[in-house]
Structure formats: structure tokens, C-alpha cells
N, C-alpha and C positions, 0 to 999 in steps of 0.2 A: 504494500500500500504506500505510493507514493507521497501522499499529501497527506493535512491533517484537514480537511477540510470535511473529510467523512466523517471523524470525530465529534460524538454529540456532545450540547449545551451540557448536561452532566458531567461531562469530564471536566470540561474546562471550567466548570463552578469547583469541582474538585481542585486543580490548578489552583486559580482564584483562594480556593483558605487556604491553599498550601502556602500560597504568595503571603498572604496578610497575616499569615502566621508565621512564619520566618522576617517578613520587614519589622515585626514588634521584636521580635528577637536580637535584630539587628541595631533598632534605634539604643538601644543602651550600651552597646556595646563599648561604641569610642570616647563615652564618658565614665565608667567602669572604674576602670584605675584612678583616675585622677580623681574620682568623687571617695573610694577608699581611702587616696594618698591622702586629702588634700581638704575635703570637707568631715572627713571622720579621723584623721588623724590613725590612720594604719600604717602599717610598717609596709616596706617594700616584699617583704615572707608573706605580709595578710594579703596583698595583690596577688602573688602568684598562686597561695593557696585558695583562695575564694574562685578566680578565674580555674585552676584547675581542679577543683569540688565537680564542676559540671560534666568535667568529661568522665570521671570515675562513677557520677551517679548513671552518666546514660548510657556506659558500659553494663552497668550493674541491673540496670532495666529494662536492658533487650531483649530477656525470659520475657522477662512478665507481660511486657508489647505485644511480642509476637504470638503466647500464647491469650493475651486477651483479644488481640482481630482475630485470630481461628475460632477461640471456643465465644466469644460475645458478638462478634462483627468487626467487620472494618470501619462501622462508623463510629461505636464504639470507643475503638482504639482512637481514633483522628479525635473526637470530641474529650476522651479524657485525655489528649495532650494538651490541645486545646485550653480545655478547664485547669490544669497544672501551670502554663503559661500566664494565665489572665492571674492566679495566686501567687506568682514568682513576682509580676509588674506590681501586685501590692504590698507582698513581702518586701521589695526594695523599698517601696516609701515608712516602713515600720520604721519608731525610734529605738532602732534597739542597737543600731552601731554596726559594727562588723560583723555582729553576730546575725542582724538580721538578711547580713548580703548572701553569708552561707544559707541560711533557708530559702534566700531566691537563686542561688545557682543549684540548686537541690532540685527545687523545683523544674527551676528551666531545664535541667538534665532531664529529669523525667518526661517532662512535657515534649520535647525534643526526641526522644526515645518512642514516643508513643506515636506522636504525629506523622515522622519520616512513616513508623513502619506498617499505618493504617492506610495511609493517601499514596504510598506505593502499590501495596496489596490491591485496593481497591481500585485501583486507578487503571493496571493492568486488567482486572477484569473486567473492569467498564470499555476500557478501548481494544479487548479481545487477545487471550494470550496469545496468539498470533502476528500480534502490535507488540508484543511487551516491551524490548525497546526502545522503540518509539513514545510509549508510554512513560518509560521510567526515563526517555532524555527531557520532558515536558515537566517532568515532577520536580526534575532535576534543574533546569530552567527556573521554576517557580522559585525553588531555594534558593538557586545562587542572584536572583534577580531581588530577593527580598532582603537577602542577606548584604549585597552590592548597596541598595538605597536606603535600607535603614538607616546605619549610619549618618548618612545623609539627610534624613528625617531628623536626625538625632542633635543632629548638629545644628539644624534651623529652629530647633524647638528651643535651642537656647541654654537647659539647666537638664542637669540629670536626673530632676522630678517630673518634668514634663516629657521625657522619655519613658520614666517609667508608668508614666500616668496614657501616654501612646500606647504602650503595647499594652494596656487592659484591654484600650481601646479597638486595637485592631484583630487579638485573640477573641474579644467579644460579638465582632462583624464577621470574624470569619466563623466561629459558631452559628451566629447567626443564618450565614449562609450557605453551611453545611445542614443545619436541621431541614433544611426547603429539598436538599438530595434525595430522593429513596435509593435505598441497598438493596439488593435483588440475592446478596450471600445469606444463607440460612445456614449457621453453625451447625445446628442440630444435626445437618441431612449429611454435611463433609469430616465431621469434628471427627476422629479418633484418637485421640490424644498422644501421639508418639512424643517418643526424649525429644527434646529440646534439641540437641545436636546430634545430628546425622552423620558417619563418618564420610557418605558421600558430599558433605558441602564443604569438607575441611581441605580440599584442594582448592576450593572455588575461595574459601575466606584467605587462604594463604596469597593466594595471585591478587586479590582486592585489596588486602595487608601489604603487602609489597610496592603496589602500585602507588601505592600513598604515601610511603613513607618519603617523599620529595615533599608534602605540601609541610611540614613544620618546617623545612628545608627551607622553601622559597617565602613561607610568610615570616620567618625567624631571621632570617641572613641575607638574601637577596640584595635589599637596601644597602645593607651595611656591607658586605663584600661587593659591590659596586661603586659606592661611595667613594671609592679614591683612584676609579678609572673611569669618569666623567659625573657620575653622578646621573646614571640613566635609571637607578634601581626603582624611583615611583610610575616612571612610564613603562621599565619594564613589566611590571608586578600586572598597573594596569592593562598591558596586554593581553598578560598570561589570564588575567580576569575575563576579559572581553572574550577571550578566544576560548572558555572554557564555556560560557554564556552562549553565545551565537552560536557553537558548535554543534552544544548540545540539543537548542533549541531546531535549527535549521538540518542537520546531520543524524542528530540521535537515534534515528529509524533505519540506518543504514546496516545497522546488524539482523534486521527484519528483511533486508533486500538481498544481501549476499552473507557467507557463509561469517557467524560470529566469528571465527578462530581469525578469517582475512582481516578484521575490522580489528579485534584486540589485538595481532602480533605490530600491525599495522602501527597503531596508533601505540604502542608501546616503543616501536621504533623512531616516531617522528619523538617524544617525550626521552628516550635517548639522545637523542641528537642536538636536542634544545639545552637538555641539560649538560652534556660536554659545553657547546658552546657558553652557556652562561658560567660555566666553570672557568672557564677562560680567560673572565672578566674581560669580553670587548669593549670595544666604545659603545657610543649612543646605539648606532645602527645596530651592530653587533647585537647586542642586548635586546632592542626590540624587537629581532629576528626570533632570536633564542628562544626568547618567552613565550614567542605568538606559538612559535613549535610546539614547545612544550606545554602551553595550552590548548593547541588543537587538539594533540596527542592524546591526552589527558580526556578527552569529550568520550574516547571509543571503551577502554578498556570496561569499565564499570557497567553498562549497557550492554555490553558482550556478553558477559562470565553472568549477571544475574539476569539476563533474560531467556540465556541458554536453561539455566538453574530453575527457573519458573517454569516454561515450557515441561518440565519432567517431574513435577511439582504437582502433587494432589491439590484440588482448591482447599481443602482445609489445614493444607501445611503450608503456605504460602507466605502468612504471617511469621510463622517460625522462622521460614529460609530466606525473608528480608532480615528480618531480625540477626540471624548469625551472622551473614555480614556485614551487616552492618557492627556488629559488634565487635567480627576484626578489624572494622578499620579502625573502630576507637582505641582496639587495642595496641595495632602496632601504629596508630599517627603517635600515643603518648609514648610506647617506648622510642619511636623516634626522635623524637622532638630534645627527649634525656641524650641519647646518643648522639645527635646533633649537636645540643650545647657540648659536651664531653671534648667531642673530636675538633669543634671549633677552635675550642681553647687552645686544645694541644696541639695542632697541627697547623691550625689555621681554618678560612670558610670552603676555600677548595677542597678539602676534605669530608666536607660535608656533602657535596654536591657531589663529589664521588662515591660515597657511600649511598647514595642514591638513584646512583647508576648502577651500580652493584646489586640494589635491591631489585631494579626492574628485572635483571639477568634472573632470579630468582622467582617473579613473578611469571617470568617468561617458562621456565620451567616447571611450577609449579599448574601454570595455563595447558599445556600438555594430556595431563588426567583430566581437565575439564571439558576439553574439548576432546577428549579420546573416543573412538567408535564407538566402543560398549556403550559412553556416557550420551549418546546421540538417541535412542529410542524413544518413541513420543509417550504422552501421556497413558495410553492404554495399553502398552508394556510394563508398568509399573503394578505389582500384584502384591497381596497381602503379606508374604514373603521377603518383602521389604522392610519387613518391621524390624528384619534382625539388626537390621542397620544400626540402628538406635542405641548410642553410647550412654547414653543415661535422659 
């Protein structure tokens, strides 16, 4: 399916609170640290620790996501992220100090955890798992498009009460405009409650893990290892944005048109390529080359490996096998991000950036089992026999 223009008003209302639920997300963002540092008087430890609270909660609540869209619904999931967000935007305006920032990045974890793994599931079976995709590059689009202008919200609102006082506001429109959707998924009829983790999705979470371990890379260092060979790192950065955006948006279906494996080794290589280059630290040009690559790159792999993954996927375990990888990535972006500062230090930012090249190689190999023949049989191959699968 070449266009989205088949695509029903439903989906794209789906899109739509995906969007207005990541731009609330996003307007607090760039005021964050400095309302810690600076209006509450925290340490430079209570930044780091408050900011990374969140990624550990919505590692820690990717079970619970994935089995709440299977065994309750997908809107379910999407609405109690949803409701978890609108409670973090008022958690932050509590007088309670530092302590009440951790109860909003608690929140937002969770909230976050829930929402990706409902409006994914559901999104996919609204635009037909044979779109899937095409699907997950639109869902994908809605995040990085909400998450790009928040800030930007954030920052014409002035103060970081009127940001947190936005995302009540826009987790609340976008609730709003999810309860007007009907779900056509009946838990009851698909649910049989397998483990959580399938040993078949642990080649698929490892090549998604890998593939990401670049992005604490380029949002961590890029700047700053550019910094003193022209000073290209903020147009770099925003290329590599632009080109992960447009990519996804316009492209993202192209693993629905030709064979996934062509599309992830593919886009794993141009994401090679960009990142040698930016390792290189070129000039201006150089740099905006580099980045656009490495965010082109960057559009295919994800859409590859998890729409492969869905396609082979019972509809009642679909929440789950969003949910796991997504869980790798949270897992190896934070171990990256440690190993990155680490090797920065010691060796310098080129090190970083090689080590990230090193990961794709990894990725790339890992990509192999997921895309192996066996792993190719459609959905009505899959028989109860399957259960053995299940590692806990």
C-alpha cells in the first residue's frame, strides 16, 4: 500500500493523542533542570537522578503495559498512560520540592510506558497488520513530532508552571479524543496469557538495543565533540532530527513494500556511514551530511525488526511484543549513555561514536535470527505449541 490516504479518520485520531500526548511530554522538558537547579535549589546528583527516575520506571513498566493492552484493551493501555501523564503535569506543580519532581518522573515513566505500547498495538490493527510498518513509522512521526515542538511550547509559555500546567492540558484533549475512538480488540476472545518474554523476541530486542545505543551518543556528545571543529553540532543534531521525522513519516511503509531485512540492513548501513563521518568531526558540511545519514538511517531499522515481529504475532500478544522492545531499548539506551560518558572521558568523544558503530555491527548480526527463514511464517503457522516458548 503505497499511500496513507487509505488510512481511516481513526487512525489518525489515534496519531493525533499520540501527538498531544508526547508534545505535553515534551513542553517540560527544557525547563526541567534548570527549575531543579535553580528554583528549588537541587544539586547537580538531584538533576541527573530525577531526569533518570523516568527511564528506570518505564523500563520497569513495560510488563505491566503490555500485559494491560492484551488482557484490558488497547485503549485501555493508551488512556491509562494518558491519565498517568495528566498526574505527573500536576505532580510537578506540588510544593513538595525535589521530592515532588520524582513523583512526576515516576509518573511520566509510567505514563510513557503505557501510551507508546497501546497507540502502537492498536494502531497497527487499525491500519491492518499488513500496514504494520507503515503504521508504527506514523506513530513514530506523532512522537518525534511532539516531542521536537514541545519544547518549543515550553519555551513560549514562559515559566516551568505553565508547562506543567500545558501538559495537563494536552494529556487531557488527547483523552478526550481518544474516548470518541471505538476498539474493535476484544481481550477476552485473543487473551491467553503467555510469559511476558518470548525467547523468540530476544533476537529482535537485541538488534533494536543495539541500534540505539548511538542516540545517548548523539544527544550526549555530538555538540560538544563538534564544538571545536566549526561549531556545526546544533544544525547537525537538527538534521539528524529532521531526517528521523520526515523519514519516518514519508518512508516508514517501505518495509510493507519490499522485503524488511532490505530496509533494516539498509538503513543500518547508511546510520554506519553517518556515524564514521560525524566521528571524524568535519566541518559545517561534513557534519550536516553525516547527521542527515545517520538520521535517515535510523527511520528503517525499528519499523523493520517490529513489524516483521507483529506480523507473526497473535493479536492478543501484541501488547507484550511492543512492550519487550521496547523495553530493550530503554534498557541498552541507559546502559549506553553510562558507557558513553565512561569512554568519553577516557579516551575522548571519538570513542564514543565508535563504540556505536561497533554496536550496529552487533545489531547487524543479531538482525540475522530475525529475519531468518524459519522466522518468516505468517500468522496461521503459529500453533499452541508455541507456548513453550515462554521464558517466564
Amino acid at each position: 500500500m503505497g499511500s496513507g490516504e487509505s488510512l481511516t479518520g481513526r487512525f489518525w485520531c489515534l496519531i493525533g493523542a499520540t501527538f498531544l500526548g508526547f508534545l505535553g511530554f515534551g513542553s517540560v522538558l527544557p525547563a526541567l533542570a534548570p527549575h531543579i537547579h535553580n528554583d528549588l535549589a537541587g544539586s547537580d546528583r538531584a538533576v541527573g537522578f530525577v531526569i533518570g527516575t523516568f527511564s528506570v520506571v518505564a523500563l520497569c513498566s513495560r510488563p505491566f503495559a503490555g500485559k494491560l493492552a492484551d488482557q484490558k484493551g488497547r485503549k485501555r493501555a493508551f488512556l491509562t498512560g494518558l491519565c498517568s501523564c495528566t498526574l505527573a503535569g500536576a505532580a510537578y506543580l506540588l510544593p513538595f520540592g525535589v521530592g515532588a519532581m520524582y513523583v512526576a518522573r515516576s509518573l511520566q515513566g509510567l505514563g510513557e510506558a503505557c501510551l507508546y505500547t497501546g497507540a502502537a498495538a492498536w494502531a497497527v490493527e487499525v491500519a491492518g497488520v499488513q500496514r504494520s510498518a507503515r503504521a508504527l513509522g506514523y506513530v513514530s512521526s506523532g512522537i518525534w513530532g511532539g516531542i521536537a515542538a514541545g519544547p518549543l511550547v515550553g519555551q513560549l509559555l514562559g515559566s516551568f508552571d505553565h508547562a506543567a500546567k500545558f501538559q495537563i492540558v494536552a494529556a487531557l484533549s488527547a483523552m478526550a479524543l481518544l474516548s470518541r475512538i471505538p476498539e474493535d480488540y476484544r481481550p477476552s476472545a485473543h487473551t491467553r496469557r503467555p510469559g511476558w518474554l518470548r525467547a523468540s523476541l530476544i533476537p529482535a530486542g537485541i538488534s533494536v538495543g543495539f541500534t540505539n545505543v548511538h542516540y545517548p551518543v548523539i544527544t550526549g556528545f555530538l555538540i560538544l565533540h563538534l564544538a571545536r571543529h566549526g561549531n556545526a553540532g546544533p544544525a547537525a543534531f537538527s538534521t539528524y532530527a529532521g531526517f528521523v521525522l520526515l523519514s519516518r513519516f514519508f518512508l516508514g511503509g517501505l518495509p510493507d513494500r519490499i522485503h524488511p531485512r532490505i530496509t533494516f540492513y539498509s538503513g543500518l548501513a547508511s546510520m554506519a556511514i553517518g556515524l564514521a563521518i560525524l566521528a571524524a568531526a568535519p566541518a559545517f558540511t561534513g557534519a550536516v551530511i553525516g547527521a542527515g545519514l545517520l538520521g535517515f538511517g535510523f527511520s528503517f531499522p525499528w519499523a523493520s525488526v517490529a513489524s516483521s515481529v507483529l506480523r507473526r504475532t497473535r493479536d492478543g500478544e501484541r501488547g507484550s511484543a511492543v512492550s519487550v522492545l521496547s523495553a530493550f531499548y530503554d534498557l541498552f539506551v541507559g546502559m549506553s549513555s553510562f558507557s558513553a560518558g565512561l569512554l568519553a572521558n577516557a579516551f575522548g568523544y571519538e570513542s564514543a561514536f565508535v563504540m556505536a558503530i561497533l554496536a550496529l555491527g552487533a545489531a547487524a548480526v543479531a538482525g540475522r535470527f530475525v529475519f531468518a527463514p524459519p522466522a518468516e511464517p505468517a500468522l496461521q503457522e503459529l500453533t499452541p505449541a508455541r507456548e513453550v516458548d515462554s521464558l517466564f
